[in-house]
VMD Tcl script that draws the C-alpha trace (Angstrom):
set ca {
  {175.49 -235.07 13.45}
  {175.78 -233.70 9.90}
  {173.06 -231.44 9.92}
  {171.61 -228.60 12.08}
  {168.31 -228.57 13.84}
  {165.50 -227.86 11.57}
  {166.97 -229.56 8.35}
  {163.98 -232.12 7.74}
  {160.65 -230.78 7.94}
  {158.61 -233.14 9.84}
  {154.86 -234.31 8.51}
  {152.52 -234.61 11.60}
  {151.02 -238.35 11.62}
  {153.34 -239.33 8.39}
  {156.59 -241.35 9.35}
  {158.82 -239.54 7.34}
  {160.22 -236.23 6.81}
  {161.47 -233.79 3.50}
  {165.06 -233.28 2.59}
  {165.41 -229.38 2.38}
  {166.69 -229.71 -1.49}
  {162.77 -230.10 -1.73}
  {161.50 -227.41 -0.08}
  {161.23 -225.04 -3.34}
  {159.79 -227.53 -5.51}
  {157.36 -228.30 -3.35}
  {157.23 -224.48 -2.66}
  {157.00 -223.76 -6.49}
  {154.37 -226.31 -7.06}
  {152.04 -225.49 -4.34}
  {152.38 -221.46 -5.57}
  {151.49 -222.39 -8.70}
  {148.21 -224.85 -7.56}
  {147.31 -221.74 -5.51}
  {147.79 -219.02 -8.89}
  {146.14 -221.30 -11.66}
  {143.16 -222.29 -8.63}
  {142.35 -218.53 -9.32}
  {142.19 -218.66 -13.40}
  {142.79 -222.24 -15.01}
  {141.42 -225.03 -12.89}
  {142.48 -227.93 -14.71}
  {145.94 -227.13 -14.90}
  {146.08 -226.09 -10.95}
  {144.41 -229.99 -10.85}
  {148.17 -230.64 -12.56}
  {150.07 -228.40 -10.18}
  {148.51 -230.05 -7.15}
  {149.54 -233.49 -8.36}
  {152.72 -232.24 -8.87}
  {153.25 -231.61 -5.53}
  {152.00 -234.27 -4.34}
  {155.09 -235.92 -6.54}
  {157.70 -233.56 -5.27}
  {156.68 -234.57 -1.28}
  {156.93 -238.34 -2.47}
  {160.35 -237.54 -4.05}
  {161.74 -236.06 -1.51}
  {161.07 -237.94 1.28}
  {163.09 -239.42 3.81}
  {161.34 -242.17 5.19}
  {163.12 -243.69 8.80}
  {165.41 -246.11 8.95}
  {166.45 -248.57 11.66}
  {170.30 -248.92 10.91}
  {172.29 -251.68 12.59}
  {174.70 -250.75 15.13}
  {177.67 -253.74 14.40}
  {180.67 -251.25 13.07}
  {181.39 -254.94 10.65}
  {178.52 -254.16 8.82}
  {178.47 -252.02 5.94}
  {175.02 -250.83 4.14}
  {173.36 -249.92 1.42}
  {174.13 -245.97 0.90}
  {170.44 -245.93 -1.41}
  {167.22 -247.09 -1.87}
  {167.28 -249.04 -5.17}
  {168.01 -252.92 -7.14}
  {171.48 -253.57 -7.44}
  {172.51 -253.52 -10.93}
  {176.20 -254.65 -11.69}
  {178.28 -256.51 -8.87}
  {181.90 -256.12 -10.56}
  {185.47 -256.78 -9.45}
  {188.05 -254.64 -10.69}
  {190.62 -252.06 -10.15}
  {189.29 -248.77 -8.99}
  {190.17 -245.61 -10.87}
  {193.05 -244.01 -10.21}
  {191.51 -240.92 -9.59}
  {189.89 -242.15 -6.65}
  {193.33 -242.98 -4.92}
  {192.50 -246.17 -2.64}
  {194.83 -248.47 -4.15}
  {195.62 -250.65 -7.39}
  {194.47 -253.84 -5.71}
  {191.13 -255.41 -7.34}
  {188.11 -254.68 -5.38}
  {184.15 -255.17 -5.42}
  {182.13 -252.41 -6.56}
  {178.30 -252.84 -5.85}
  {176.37 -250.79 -8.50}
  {172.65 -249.59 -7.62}
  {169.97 -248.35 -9.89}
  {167.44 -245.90 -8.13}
  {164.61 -245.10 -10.29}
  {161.85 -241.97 -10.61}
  {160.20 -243.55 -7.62}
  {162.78 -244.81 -4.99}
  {164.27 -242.68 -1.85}
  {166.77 -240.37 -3.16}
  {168.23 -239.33 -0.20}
  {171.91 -240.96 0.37}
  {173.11 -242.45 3.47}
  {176.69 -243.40 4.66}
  {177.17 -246.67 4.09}
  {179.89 -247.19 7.15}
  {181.35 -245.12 10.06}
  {184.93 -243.44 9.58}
  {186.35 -240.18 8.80}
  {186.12 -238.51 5.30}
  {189.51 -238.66 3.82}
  {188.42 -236.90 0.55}
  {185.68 -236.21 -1.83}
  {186.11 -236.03 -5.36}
  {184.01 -234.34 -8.06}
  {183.73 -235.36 -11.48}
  {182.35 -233.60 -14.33}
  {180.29 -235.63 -17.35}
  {177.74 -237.08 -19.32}
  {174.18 -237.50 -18.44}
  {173.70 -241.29 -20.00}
  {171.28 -243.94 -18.70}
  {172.34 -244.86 -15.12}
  {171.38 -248.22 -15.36}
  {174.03 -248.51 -17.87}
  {177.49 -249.64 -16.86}
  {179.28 -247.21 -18.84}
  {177.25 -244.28 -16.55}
  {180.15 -245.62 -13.88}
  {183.16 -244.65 -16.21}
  {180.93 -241.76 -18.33}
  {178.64 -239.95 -16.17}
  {178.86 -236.66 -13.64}
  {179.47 -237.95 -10.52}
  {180.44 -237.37 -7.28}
  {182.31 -239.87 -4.65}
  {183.37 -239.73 -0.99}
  {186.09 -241.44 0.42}
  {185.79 -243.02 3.88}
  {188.36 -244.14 6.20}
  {186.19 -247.15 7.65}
  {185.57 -247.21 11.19}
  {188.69 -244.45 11.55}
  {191.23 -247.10 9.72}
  {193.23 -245.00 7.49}
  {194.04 -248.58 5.91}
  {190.64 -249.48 5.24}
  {189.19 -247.28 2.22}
  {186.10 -247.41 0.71}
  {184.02 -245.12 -1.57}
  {180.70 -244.71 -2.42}
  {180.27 -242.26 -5.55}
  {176.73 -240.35 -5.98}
  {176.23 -240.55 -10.48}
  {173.80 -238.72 -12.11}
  {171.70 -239.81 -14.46}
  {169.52 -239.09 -17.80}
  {167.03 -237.41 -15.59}
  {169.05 -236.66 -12.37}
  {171.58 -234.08 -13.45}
  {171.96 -232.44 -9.66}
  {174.05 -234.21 -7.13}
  {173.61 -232.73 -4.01}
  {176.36 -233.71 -1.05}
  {176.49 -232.02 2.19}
  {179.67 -233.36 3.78}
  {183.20 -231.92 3.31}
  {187.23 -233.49 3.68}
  {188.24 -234.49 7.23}
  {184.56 -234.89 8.82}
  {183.98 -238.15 11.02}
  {180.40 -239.19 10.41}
  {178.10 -241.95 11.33}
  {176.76 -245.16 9.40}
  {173.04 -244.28 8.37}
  {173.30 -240.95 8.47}
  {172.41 -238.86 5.20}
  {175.18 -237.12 3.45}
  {173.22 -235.73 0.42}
  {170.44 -236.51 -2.87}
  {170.40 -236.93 -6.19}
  {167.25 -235.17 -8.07}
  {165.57 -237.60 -10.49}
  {166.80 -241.21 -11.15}
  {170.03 -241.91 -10.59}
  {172.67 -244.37 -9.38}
  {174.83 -245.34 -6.83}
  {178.54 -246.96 -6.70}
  {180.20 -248.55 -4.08}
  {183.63 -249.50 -3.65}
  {184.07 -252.34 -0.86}
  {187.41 -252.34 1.20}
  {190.09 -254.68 -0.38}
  {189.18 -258.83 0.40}
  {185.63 -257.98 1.58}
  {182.60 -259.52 -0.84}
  {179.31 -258.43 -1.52}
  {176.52 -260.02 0.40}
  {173.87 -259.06 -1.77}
  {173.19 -260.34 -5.50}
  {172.52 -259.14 -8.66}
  {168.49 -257.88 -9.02}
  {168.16 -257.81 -5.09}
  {166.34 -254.95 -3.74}
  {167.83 -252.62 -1.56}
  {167.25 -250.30 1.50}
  {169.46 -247.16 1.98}
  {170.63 -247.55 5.68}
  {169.23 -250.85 6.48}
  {170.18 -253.57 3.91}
  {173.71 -254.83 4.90}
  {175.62 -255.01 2.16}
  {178.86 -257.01 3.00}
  {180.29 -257.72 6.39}
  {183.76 -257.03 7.15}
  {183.82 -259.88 10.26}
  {183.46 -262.27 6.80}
  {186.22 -264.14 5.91}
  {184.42 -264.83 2.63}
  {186.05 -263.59 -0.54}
  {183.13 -264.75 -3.07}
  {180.02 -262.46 -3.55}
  {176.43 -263.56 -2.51}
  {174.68 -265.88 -5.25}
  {171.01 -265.27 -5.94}
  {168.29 -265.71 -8.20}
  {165.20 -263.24 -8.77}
  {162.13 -265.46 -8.26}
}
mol new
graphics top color blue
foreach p $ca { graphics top sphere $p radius 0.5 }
foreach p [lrange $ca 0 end-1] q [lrange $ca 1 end] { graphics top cylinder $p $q radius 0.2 }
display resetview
């Protein structure tokens, strides 16, 4: 497992829990409803709102993820905003051969928290200072602060793929709590972005996207390309 015992904080009756990254917002806010409760009541009416934001932001909301080690996910909550196929950076070392790379936009009010989008061992992780522009921008790929693990899929040292965490105008801390050499599990969480942000991922070479452009997706749950496929042409789609 990635995490210890006691990481999430559980909500009795609520079917989700609270990424600790949250805990001192929600802390701070609920200290401060408390403090202006005492002396300014309208702006402890703000506070309490506030936190009610800060539980809805950080929430981590349960996810049935499919156990068929051909599937890859969605790593975030989100509507996918650029399918592209292209050489990856160099920087990211998985070869010079032209991949897919799904892009998805999570706004103010999707899940934050990030989840593995396939099983394997982490070969690397690679931070990358930058800008802060508009995620849903394509340049926020190339421009942006970012952050982007490398997986071995299903322990095939052949069979790279990457998934990169990019902040945003409003999300400026990436948050990733896995480190070089770990095996980890499809579905399981591996860090957050705080507030609106976006998601890249890299698909192994000769695998297409089964999703389309605008399509909504669920971190953990949507499957996002199928490595059993022998197609080698992306999903088409229409919003309707």
């Amino acid at each position: 497992m990635l995490f210890h015992t006691g990481y999430w904080m559980n909500f009795p009756g609520l079917d989700f829990s609270i990424h600790r990254d949250g805990y001192r917002f929600i802390g701070g806010a609920v200290a401060f409803t408390v403090l202006f409760s005492m002396f300014i009541v309208s702006l402890a009416w703000i506070c309490a709102i506030l936190t009610i934001f800060c539980i809805f932001f950080f929430r981590n909301p349960k996810r049935s993820v499919p156990n068929d080690d051909s599937l890859i996910v969605s790593p975030a909550d989100g509507t996918v905003c650029a399918i592209n196929f292209e050489i990856p950076p160099n920087d990211l070392d998985i070869g010079e051969e032209k991949r897919y790379r799904v892009s998805i936009f999570l706004s103010l009010f999707n899940v934050h928290v990030n989840r593995l989008p396939a099983s394997g061992r982490i070969r690397h992780i690679i931070y990358s200072p930058g800008s802060f522009l508009n995620a849903a921008l394509e340049k926020a790929s190339i421009f942006n602060e970012k952050n982007t693990v490398i997986i071995e899929t299903n322990n095939d040292p052949s069979n790279l793929m990457a998934v990169s965490q990019i902040a945003g105008m409003i999300g400026r801390r990436i948050v990733c709590d896995i480190h070089d050499g770990q095996n980890a599990s499809k579905g399981e969480i591996f860090g957050i972005i705080r507030f609106g942000s976006r998601v890249d991922v890299w698909l192994p070479c000769g695998i297409a996207p089964q999703v389309c452009s605008g399509q909504t997706m669920i971190g953990g749950e949507t499957v996002l390309a199928d490595l059993s496929s022998g197609s080698s042409l992306p999903r088409e789609g229409s919003i309707i």
